[in-house]
C-alpha positions in Angstrom: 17.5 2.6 31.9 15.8 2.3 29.0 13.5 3.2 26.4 10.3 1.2 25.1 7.0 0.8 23.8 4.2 -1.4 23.2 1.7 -0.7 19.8 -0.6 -2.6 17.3 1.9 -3.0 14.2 2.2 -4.8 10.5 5.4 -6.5 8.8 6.4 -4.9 6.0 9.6 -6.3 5.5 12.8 -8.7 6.8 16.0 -9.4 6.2 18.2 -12.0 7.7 20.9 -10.6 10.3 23.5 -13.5 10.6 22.1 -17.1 11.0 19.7 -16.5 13.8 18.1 -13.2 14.1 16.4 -10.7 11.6 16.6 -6.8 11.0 12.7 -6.5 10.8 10.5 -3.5 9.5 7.3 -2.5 11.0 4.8 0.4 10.4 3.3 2.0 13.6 0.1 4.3 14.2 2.2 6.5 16.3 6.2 5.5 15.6 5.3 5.2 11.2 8.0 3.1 9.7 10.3 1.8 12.5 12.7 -0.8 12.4 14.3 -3.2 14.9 16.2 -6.3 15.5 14.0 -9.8 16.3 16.2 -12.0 18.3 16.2 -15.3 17.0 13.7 -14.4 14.1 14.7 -16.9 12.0 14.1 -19.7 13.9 11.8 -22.7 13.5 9.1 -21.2 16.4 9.7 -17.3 15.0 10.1 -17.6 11.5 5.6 -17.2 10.8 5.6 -14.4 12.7 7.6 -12.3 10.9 6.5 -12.1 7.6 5.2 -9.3 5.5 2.0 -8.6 6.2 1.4 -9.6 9.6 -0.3 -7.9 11.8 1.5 -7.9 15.6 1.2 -6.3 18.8 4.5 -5.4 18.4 7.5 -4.4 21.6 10.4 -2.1 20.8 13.4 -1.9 23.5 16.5 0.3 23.3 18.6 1.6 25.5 19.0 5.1 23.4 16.0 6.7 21.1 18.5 6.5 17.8 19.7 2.9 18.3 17.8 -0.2 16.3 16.8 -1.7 19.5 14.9 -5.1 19.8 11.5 -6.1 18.7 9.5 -9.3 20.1 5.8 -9.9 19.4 2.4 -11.5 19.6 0.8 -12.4 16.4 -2.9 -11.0 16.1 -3.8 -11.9 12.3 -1.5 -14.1 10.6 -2.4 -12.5 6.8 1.0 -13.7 5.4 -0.3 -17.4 5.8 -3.6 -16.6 4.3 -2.3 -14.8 1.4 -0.2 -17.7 0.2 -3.1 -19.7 -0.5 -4.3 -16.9 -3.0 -2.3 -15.7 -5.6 -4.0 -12.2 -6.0 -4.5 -11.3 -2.1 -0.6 -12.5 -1.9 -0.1 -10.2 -4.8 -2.1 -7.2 -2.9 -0.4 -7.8 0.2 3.3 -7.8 -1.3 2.7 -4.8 -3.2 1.2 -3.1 -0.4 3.9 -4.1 1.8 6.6 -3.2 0.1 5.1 0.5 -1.1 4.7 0.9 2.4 8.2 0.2 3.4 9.9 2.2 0.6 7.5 5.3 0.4 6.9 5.9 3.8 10.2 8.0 5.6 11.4 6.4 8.6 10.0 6.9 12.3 7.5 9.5 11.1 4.0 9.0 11.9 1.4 8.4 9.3 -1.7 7.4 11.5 -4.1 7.5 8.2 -1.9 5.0 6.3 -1.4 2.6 9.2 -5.2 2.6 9.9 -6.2 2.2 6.3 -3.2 -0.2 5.5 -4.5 -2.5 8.6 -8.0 -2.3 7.0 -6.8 -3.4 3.5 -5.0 -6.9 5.4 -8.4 -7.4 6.9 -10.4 -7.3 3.2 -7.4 -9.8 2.0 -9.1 -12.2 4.5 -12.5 -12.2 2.2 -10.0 -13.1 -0.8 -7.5 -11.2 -3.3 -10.7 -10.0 -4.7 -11.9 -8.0 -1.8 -8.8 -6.1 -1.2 -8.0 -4.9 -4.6 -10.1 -1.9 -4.6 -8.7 -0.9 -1.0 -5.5 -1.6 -1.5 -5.5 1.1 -4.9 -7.9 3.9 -2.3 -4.6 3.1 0.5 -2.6 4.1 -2.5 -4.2 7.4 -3.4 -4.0 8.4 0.3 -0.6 7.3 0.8 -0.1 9.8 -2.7 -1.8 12.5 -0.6 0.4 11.9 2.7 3.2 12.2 1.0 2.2 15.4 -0.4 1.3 14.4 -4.3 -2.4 13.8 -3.5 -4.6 13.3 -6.4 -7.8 15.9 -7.1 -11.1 14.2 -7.7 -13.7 16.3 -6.2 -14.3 18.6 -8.9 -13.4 18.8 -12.8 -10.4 20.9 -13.3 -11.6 23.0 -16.2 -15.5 23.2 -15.8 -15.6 22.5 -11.4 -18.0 20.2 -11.8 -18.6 17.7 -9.3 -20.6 15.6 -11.5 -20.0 13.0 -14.2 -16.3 12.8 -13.7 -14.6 10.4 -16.1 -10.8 11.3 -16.5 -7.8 12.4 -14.4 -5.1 14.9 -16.2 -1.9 13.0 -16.0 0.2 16.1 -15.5 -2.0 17.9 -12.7 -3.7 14.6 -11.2 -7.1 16.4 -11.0 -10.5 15.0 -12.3 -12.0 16.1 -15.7 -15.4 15.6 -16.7 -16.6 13.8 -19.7 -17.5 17.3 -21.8 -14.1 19.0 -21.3 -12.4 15.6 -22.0 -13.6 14.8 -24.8 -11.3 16.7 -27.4 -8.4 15.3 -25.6 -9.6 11.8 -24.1 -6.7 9.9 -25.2 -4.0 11.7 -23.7 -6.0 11.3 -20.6 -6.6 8.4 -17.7 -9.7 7.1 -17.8 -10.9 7.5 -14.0 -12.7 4.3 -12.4 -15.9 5.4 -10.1 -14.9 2.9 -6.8 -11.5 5.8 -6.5 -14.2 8.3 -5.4 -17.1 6.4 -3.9 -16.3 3.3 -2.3 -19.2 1.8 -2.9 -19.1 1.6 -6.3 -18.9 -1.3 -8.1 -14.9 -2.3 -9.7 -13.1 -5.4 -11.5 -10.0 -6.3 -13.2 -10.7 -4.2 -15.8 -11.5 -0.8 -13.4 -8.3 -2.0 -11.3 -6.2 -1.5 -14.2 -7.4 1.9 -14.7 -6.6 3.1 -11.1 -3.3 1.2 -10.8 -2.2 3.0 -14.1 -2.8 6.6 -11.9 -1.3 5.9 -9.1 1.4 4.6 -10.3 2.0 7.3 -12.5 2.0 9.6 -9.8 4.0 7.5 -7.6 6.1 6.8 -10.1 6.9 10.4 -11.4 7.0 12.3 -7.5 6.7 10.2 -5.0 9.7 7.8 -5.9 10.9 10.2 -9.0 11.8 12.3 -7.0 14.8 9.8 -5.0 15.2 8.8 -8.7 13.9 5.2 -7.5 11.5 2.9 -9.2 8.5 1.3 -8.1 9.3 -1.5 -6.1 9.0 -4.6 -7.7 5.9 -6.2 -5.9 3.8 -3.4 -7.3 4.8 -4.6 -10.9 3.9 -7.9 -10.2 0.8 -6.7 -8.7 0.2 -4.4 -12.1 1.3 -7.0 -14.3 -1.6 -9.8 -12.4 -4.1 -7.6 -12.4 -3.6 -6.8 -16.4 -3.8 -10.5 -17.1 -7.2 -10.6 -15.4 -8.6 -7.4 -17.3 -7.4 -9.6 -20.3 -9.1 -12.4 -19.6 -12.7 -11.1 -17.8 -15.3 -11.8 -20.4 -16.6 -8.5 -22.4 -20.1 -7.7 -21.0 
């Protein structure tokens, strides 16, 4: 007897288990962050499929519900292969990767981050470019799952809904451009494309939003297992402040 399932999945992480086979991490709708063992995963005809970032239609076998059990898989988009050829969507898809597999507790479902997570690897197809601004929306919701979600609806002083321009660093909640202004620099400037996803964003808005997330991510979310960020989503921070640098003033 024992004890499966089947379910759309993503890689977020491996690690080689003696010579052959790999201890492999995937994030579920239903299962969130469950891990398993991939027979032979590091071979020659395995070794593309299981690489951060993939997405899979993923298999799970164990003979008890607490063992690691054994994965095996079919590839449906191969974004880890993709990604390589662009430094910025490889960028995106480590950080997001990574912030998924150390954030998110184990074998507890997060159905909103897997769907949005799987929609952010789709925009990487477009180019780096295109899943920037998704990726940093994944992490304000993946802030909110875990319980520190950010307040942008309203302005925290006034309750305006309207011309919005800064987030408090200590409460996370939106402040509009009146009741900021005597204290503007101890503030984050707040980039329009967090609340409307149609608004327009570059390197230089990207900057802005991964500055508030990872404030807050850095301070509760991982503060709080006295962690730090993992290091893809410096790397990530640190590329995306090198564009802001160099985009032309307008």
């Amino acid at each position: 007897m024992s004890i499966e399932w089947t379910a759309p999945a993503i890689c977020l992480a491996i690690r080689p288990m003696g010579d052959a086979d790999l201890h492999v991490t995937l994030l579920t709708e239903a299962h969130g962050r469950h891990a398993g063992l991939a027979r032979g995963g590091q071979s020659r005809r395995q070794v593309a499929l299981w690489q951060p970032g993939n997405l899979l239609e993923a298999r799970w076998v164990a003979r008890l519900p607490d063992q690691l059990g054994a994965y095996t898989a079919e590839p449906v988009h191969q974004a880890a292969a993709f990604a390589m050829e662009d430094p910025l969507a490889l960028a995106v898809l480590s950080a997001a990767t990574a912030m998924a597999d150390a954030a998110l507790p184990e074998r507890e479902p997060h159905p909103a981050v897997f769907h949005a997570l799987v929609g952010v690897v789709r925009d990487l197809a477009r180019g780096g470019a295109a899943g920037v601004a998704p990726y940093l929306r994944w992490e304000a919701l993946l802030l909110a799952e875990l319980g520190y979600g950010l307040d942008l609806a309203a302005c925290a002083v006034t309750g305006a809904r309207e011309g919005l321009t800064h987030v408090s660093p200590r409460s996370g909640r939106a402040v509009s451009a009146g009741a900021a202004a005597p204290y503007a620099e101890r503030l984050f400037p707040l980039p329009a494309f967090l609340r409307d996803k149609d608004a327009p964003s570059g390197p230089a808005e990207w900057a802005q939003a991964l500055a508030i997330t990872g404030h807050f991510l850095e301070r509760d979310a991982f503060g709080q297992q006295h962690r730090p960020l993992p290091p893809a989503r410096e790397r990530l921070q640190d590329r995306v402040a090198a564009l802001a640098l160099a985009a032309p003033i307008t």
